[in-house]
N, C-alpha and C positions, 0 to 999 in steps of 0.2 A: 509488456516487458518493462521492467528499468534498468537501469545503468549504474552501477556501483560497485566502487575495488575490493569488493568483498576478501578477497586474497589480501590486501595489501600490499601491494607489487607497484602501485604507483600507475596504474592504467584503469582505462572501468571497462568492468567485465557485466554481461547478460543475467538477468536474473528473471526467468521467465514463467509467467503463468500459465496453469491450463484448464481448457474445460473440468478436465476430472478433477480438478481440486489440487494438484500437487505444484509444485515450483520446481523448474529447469535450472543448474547454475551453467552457466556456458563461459568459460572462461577466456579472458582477453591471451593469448600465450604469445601475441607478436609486443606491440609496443604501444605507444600513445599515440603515435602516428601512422603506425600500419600492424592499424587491427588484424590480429588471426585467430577465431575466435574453434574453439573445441570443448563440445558437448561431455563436461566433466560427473553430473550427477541429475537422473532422471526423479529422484524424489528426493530434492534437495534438503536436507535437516528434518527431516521427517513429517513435513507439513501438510497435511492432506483439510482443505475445507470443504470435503463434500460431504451432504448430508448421510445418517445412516441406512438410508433406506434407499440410494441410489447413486451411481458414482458420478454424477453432476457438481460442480465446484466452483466453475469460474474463477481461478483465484487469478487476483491482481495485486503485487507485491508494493511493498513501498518500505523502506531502511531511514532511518534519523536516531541521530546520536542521541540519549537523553541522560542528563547526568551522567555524565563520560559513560555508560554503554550502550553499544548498538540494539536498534531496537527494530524487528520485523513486524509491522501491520499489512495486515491480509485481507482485502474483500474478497465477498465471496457471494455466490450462487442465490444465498439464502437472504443478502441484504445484510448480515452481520458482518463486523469488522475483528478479526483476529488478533490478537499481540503477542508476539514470541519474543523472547530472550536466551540468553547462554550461546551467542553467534560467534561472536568473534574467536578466534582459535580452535572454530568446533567445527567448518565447511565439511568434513566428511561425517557429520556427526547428526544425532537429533536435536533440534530447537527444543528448548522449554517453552509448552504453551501458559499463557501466562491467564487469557482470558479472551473465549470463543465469542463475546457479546460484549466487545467493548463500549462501555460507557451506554450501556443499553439503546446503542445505534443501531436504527435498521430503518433505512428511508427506503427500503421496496427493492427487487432483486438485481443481483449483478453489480452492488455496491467496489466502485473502487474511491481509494482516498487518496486527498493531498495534504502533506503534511508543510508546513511551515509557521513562523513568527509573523503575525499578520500587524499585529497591534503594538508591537515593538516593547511587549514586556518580558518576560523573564523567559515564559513557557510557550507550549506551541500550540497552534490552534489547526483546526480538521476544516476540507471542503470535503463533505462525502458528495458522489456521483452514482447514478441508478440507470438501470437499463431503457427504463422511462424518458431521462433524459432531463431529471432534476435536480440538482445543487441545493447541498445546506451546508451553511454554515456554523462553525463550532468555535467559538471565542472564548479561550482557558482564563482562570481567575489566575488566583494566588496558589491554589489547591485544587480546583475545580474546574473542571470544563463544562459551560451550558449551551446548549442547544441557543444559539440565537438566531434562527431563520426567520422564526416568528416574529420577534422584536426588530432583529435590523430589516428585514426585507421587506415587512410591512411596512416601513417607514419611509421607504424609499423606492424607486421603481429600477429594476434592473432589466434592460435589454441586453441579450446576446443573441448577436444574429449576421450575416445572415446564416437559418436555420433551415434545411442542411447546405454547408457551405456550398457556393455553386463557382467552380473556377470558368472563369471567361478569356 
């Protein structure tokens, strides 16, 4: 799931994945304070990433603004990362898929992504995650975003742990 006022109503409302590949929108309809959340559209903008030969999907959603419009990125079942657009004033409506293999990402299956400004330049950069349970990182140029797990993470040693959290 994530959290985002996709409405614009000033609250964050649900926006949930599912195994089949589709996205839930669950809207916030109390406040900012006292959530009351109601199950508005079971195939949210018309976004299905399951492959065609089985209704397997995984989708895991993720919303960032990019040059003023809203932009939906999708993992999914298959290890690829989805991009839709045409969101904003369209909640009852279908997405524009923009590009089912974004930036030719596919680190292995059940890919979801994080989107943010890592390197504090202009544009944004990806951590995609895998069912596996490995991280890569994606560092945007000027124009470009490359693959840099190779470069930075070989450079450098990264522990995260402990793996699987153990509460005491």
């Amino acid at each position: 799931p994530t959290l985002f006022d996709i409405d614009n109503d000033n609250d964050l409302d649900l926006i949930v994945g599912e195994a089949r590949g589709n996205l839930n929108f669950i809207e916030n309809t109390g406040g900012i304070n006292n959530f009351n959340f109601k199950l508005q559209y079971e195939e949210f903008g018309g976004v299905d990433v399951s492959e065609w030969w089985t209704n397997l999907g995984s989708s895991t959603p993720t919303f960032i603004v990019e040059n003023n419009e809203l932009i939906l990125y999708v993992g999914s079942e298959r290890g690829t990362i989805f991009k839709y657009n045409n969101i904003e004033n369209n909640i009852s409506g279908n997405f524009n898929l923009i590009d089912s293999f974004y930036l030719n990402i596919n680190n292995g299956p059940n890919s979801s992504v994080a989107i943010g400004n890592l390197n504090n330049d202009s544009t944004v950069d990806f951590i995609t995650g895998n069912k596996r349970g490995g991280l890569s990182l994606y560092l945007s140029g000027l124009d470009t975003i490359t693959s840099s797990s190779a470069k930075i993470l070989n450079q450098e040693k990264f522990k995260i742990f402990p793996n699987p959290v153990i509460n005491d």
